[in-house]
N, C-alpha and C positions, 0 to 999 in steps of 0.2 A: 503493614509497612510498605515504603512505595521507594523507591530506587529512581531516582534523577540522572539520567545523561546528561557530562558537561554538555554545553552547545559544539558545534564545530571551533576551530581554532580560527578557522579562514572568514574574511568579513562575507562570504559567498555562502553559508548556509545559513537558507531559508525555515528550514526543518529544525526544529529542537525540542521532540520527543522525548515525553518521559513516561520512564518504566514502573508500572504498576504491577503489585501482586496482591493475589485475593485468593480464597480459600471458597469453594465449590464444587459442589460436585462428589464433593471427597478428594477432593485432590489442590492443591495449589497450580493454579494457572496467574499469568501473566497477560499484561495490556500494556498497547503505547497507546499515548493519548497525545495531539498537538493540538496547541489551543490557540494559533496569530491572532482570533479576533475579527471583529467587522473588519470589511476591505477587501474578502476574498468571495471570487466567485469560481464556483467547482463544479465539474460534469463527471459525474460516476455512476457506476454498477451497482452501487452499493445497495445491501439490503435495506438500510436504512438512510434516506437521503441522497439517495440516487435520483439520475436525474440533472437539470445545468439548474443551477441557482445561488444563491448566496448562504454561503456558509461559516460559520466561525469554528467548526472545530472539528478533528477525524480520530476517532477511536478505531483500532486494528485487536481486538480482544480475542486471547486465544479461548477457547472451549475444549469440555471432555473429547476423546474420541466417541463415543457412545454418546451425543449429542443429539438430543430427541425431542425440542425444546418447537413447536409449531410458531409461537411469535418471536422472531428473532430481535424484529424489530424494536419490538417494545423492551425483550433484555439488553439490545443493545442501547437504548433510550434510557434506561434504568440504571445500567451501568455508567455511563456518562453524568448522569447526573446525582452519583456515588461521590463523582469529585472533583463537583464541582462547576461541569461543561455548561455555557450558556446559552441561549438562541438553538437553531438550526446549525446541525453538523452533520456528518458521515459516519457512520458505522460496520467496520466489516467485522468478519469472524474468520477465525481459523482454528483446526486441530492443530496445527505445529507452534510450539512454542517460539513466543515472538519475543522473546530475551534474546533468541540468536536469530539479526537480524543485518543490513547493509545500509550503509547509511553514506550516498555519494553526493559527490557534486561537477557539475561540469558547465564553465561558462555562467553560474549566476543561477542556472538549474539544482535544484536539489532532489534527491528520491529516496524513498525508505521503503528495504521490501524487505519481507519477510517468506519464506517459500518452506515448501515441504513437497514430496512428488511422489509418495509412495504408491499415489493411486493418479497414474496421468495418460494418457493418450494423445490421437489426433483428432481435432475440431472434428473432419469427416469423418463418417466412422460410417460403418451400416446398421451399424446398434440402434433402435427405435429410442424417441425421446421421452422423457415423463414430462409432465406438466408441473410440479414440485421437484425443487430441489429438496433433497435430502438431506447433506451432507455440507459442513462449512467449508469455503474455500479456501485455499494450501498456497497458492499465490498471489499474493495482495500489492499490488504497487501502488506506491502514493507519491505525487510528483508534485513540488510545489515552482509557477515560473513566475520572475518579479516584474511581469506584465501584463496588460490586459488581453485579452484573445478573446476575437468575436465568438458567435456560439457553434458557427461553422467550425472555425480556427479551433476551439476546444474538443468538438468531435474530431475533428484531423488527428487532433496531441493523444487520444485515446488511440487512435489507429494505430499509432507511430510508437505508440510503447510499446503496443501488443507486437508490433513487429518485430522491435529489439527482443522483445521478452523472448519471442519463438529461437531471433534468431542466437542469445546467451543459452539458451536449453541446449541446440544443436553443438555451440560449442564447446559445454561444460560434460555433451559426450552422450545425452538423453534425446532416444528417439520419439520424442513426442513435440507436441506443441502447447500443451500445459497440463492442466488438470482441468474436471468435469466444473467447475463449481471457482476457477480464479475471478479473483474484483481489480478494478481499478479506480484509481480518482486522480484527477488534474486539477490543481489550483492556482488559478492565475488571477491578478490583482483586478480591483471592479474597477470598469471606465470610471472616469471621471473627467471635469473639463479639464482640457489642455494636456494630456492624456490620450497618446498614439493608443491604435488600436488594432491589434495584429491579427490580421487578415486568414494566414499563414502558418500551418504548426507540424506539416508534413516533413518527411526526414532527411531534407535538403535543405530546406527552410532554415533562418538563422538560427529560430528558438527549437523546433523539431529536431534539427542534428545535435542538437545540447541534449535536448529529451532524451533523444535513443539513445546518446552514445550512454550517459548516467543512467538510465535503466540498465541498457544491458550490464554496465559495469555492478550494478546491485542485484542483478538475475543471478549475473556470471557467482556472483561472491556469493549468494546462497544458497545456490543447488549448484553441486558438483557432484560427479562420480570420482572414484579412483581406481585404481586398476584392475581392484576385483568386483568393480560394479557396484560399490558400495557407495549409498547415501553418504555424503557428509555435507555439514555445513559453514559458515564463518562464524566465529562465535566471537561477543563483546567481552573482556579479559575485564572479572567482575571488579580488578584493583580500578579501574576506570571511572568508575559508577559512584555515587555519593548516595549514601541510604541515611533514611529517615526515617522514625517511626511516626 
């Protein structure tokens, strides 16, 4: 069975993920899956399809916690093409269920994240590194912008997320600056002729201050504490949702 999100209400969202569930593991886990289609070129972390190039489609599939799977890749490739996903896309993973996820918009900017923080610190650490990650990543942000951004400009719009990202951590009250193992993707539309080409994607920038500010506002909404230091997160009110079998 897979559960459809309406799209946004507003003619401003770019993003219109749907919610998928599947049975693994022993356990039911969920995936969003957005499919625009040729037209978009993306620069992310991702374990699969990371990288700047042309993409049609971005899977965010949650996984067991006890997640021990060495080609992520390929299940993430496997899964996508479960239902349906065509060409070249993106693939992240996470242990936190991405049913409860944020879904903003700002200026024509769209972003959809999904967070969890039980295991987060600071970038700097004096912890020695591993060469393998271990473990799926717990904040995923996926930012889609309705213009084209050079390849420079594309790496800027990752800087500029990451920024908001830290700086919605700091104010939802978590001293860190993410988790060991967070992804990111930026999608922005492929040149073409007659078809500006933006240069520019830092947090000053026209398209960049849209980015932060809609990241942070999707950071802020699903990682918060509350008084007693407790996790919680925004959750989508399931009367919302259109289910299918």
């Amino acid at each position: 069975m897979s559960c459809v999100i309406p799209p946004p209400s507003t003619a401003e969202g770019l993003l219109t993920p749907r919610l998928l569930t599947r049975f693994e593991d022993g356990e039911h886990l969920h995936a969003l899956i957005w499919s625009p289609g040729p037209g978009w070129r993306m620069a992310s972390s991702a374990v699969l399809g990371g990288g700047i190039g042309e993409r049609a489609w971005v899977l965010n599939a949650q996984v067991s916690h006890g997640y021990r799977r060495t080609d992520p890749d390929r299940h993430l490739a496997s899964l996508a093409a479960q239902v349906g996903a065509q060409g070249l896309g993106v693939g992240v993973m996470t242990a936190a269920d991405v049913s409860h996820h944020a879904l903003t918009h700002d200026g024509g900017v769209s972003t959809l994240v999904t967070a969890g923080v039980t295991v987060r610190g600071w970038a700097a650490s004096p912890a020695l590194g591993t060469a393998v990650t271990t473990t799926p990543g717990t904040i995923n942000i996926v930012a889609a912008l309705p213009v084209a951004l050079s390849d420079g400009a594309l790496v800027n719009a990752v800087a500029t997320a990451t920024e908001a990202k830290v700086q919605a951590l700091l104010d939802a009250g978590l001293d860190c600056s993410g988790t060991p193992t967070d992804a990111v993707c930026i999608a922005a539309r492929s040149p073409g002729r007659g078809v500006d080409l933006h240069a520019f994607a830092g947090p000053r920038s026209l398209w960049g201050s849209r980015l932060a500010r809609a990241v942070h506002r999707g950071v802020l909404e699903t990682t918060r504490v509350d008084g007693h230091g407790d996790e919680y997160r925004a959750v989508i009110d399931p009367s919302t949702a259109v289910c299918s079998s």
